[in-house]
C-alpha positions in Angstrom: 0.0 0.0 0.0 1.0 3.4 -0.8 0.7 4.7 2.6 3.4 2.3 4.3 6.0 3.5 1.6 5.3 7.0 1.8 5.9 6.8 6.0 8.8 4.6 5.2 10.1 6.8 2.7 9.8 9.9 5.3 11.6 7.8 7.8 14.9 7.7 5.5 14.6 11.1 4.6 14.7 11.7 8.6 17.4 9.2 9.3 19.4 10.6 6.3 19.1 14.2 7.7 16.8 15.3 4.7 14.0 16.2 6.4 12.7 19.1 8.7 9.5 19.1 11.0 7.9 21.5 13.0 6.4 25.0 11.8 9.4 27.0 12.1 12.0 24.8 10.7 9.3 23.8 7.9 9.1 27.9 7.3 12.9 28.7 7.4 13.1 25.6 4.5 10.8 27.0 2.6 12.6 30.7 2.7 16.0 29.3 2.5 14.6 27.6 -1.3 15.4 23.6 0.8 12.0 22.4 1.0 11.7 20.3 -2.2 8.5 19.1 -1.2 6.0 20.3 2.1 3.4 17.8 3.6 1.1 19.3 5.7 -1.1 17.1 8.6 -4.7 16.8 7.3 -5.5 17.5 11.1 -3.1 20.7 11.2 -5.9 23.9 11.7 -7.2 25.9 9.5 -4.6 28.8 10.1 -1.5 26.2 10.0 -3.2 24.9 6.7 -3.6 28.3 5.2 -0.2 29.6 6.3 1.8 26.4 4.3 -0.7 26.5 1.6 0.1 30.5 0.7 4.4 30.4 1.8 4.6 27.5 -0.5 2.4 28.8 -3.8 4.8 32.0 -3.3 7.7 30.2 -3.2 6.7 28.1 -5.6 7.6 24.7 -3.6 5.1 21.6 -3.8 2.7 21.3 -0.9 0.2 18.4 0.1 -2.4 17.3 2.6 -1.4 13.6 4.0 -1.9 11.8 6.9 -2.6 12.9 10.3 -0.4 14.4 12.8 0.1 11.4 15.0 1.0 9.7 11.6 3.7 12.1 10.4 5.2 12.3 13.8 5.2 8.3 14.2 7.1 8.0 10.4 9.7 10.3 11.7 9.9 9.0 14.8 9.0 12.2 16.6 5.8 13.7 18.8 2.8 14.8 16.8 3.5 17.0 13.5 1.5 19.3 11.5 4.3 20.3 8.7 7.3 18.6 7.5 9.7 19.8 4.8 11.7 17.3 3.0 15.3 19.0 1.5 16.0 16.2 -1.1 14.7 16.2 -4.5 15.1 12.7 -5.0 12.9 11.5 -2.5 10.8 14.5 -2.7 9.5 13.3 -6.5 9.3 9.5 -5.3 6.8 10.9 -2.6 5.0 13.1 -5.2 4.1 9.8 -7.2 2.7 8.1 -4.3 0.6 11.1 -2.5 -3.3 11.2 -3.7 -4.0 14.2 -5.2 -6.5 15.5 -2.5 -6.1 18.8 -3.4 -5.4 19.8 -6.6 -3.6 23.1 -6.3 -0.3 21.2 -4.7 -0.2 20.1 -8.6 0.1 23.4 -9.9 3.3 24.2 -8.1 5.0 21.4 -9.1 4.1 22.3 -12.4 5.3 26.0 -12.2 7.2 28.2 -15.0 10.4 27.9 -13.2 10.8 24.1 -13.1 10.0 24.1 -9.3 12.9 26.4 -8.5 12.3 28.3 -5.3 12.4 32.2 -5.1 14.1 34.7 -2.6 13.1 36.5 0.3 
């Protein structure tokens, strides 16, 4: 099933240091132009959801709705989380093609005119 390799493939991207969790550290990868790809808790409220959906269309970085925030915390191995950032394109794109598209505007940035390349603050 899709969702056991998606958590396992988040555990590797913890264990090989590609990974942030946590609002702020999710933020500053998305600033910095790290984040490859953002997941964001289906749980997370309306204001965390709102807050990842808009930093990530204006930096142009893919963002999806997964699991809850029990579940993302459990894959990494960590308390609950509402936003992780993985920081390696490789596994970011392998995670891409497992995630559902639940919402369909995570699609568009990955899609964007600049390849998926991340602008400046």
């Amino acid at each position: 099933m899709n969702q056991n390799k998606i958590y396992s493939l988040l555990g590797i991207a913890m264990r090989g240091r590609n990974l942030v969790s946590g609002e702020f550290q999710t933020l500053e990868a998305i600033k910095k132009g790290s984040a490859s790809l953002v997941l964001v808790a289906e749980d997370a409220s309306d204001n965390t959801v709102k807050l990842f959906f808009d930093k990530c269309h204006y930096y142009k970085v893919p963002v999806s709705f997964y699991g809850s925030k029990e579940e993302l915390g459990h894959a990494i191995g960590k308390e609950l989380r509402s936003s992780l950032a993985v920081c390696d394109e490789g596994l970011a794109k392998s995670l891409m093609k497992l995630l559902p598209e639940q919402h369909k505007e995570w699609k568009e940035t990955v899609d964007g005119e600049d390849g998926g390349k991340h602008g400046e603050d």
